[in-house]
N, C-alpha and C positions, 0 to 999 in steps of 0.2 A: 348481411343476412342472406341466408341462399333459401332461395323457393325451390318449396317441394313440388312434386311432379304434378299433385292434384289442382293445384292453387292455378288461378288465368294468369296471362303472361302478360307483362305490363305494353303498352302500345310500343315503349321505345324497344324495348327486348323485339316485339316481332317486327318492326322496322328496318332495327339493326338487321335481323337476320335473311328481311327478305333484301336489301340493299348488298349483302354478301351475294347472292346468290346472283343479283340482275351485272355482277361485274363479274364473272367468271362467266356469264352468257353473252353473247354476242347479239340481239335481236335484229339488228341487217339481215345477218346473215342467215337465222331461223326463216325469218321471210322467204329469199333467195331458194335456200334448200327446199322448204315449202313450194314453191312455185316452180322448180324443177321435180319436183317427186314425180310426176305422170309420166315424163319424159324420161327419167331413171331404169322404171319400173314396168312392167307388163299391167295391164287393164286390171287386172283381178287382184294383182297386189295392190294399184293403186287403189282398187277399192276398198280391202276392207285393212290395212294398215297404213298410221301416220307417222310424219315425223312429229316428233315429243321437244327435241334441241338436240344442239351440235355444242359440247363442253370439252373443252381440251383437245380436239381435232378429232371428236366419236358421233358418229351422226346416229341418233337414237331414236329406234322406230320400234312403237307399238302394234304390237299384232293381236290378233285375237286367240291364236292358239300355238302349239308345238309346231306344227305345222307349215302354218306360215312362218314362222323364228325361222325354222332349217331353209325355205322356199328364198328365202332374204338375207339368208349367211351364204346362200349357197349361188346369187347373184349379186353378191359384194364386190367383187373386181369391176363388172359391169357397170352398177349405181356410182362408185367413186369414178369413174370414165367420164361419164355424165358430169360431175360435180366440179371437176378438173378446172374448167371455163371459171370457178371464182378464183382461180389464182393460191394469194398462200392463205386464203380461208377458207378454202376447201377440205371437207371432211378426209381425214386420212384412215379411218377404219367406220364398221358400223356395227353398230350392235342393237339386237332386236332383243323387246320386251312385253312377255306377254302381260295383256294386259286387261280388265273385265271389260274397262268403256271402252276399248279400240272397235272403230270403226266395223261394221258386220256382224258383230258380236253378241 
């Protein structure tokens, strides 16, 4: 029987799907990345953009605006320099999302 879209989603359904999600994350390693961002980033990035996770080697930072997205693409060589010290769990690219609740916002 397939459930329609309106109908709630039975607990094992949203179990299942949030246990997909926490094996494809790494939470170490969001930690680490987290507690390196200051050191990454210039003061004003670090204030008003976070990191969100790091999935498949993408280190993904919320920003509040266009702005900051380009300010954070545009010091991606730098921030991954930083990140280097975790070895092979170290983010290999990054991408920035804007986002309404990012920090500053």
């Amino acid at each position: 029987m397939n459930r329609r879209d309106d109908e709630p989603r039975s607990l094992a359904e949203v179990l299942d799907g949030l246990a997909g999600r926490l094996r494809r994350v790494d939470l170490r390693t969001i930690d680490e990345v987290r507690a390196l961002w200051r050191d990454a980033v210039d003061p004003v990035l670090a204030e008003h953009c976070r990191v969100e996770m790091v999935r498949d080697g993408v280190l993904i930072v919320a920003v509040p605006s266009g702005a900051y997205a380009q300010r954070v693409e545009e010091e991606a060589a730098s921030i991954l320099a930083v990140y280097a010290v975790l070895g092979a769990r170290a983010p290999r690219e990054v991408r920035a999302v804007v986002r309404d609740h990012a920090p500053g916002s």
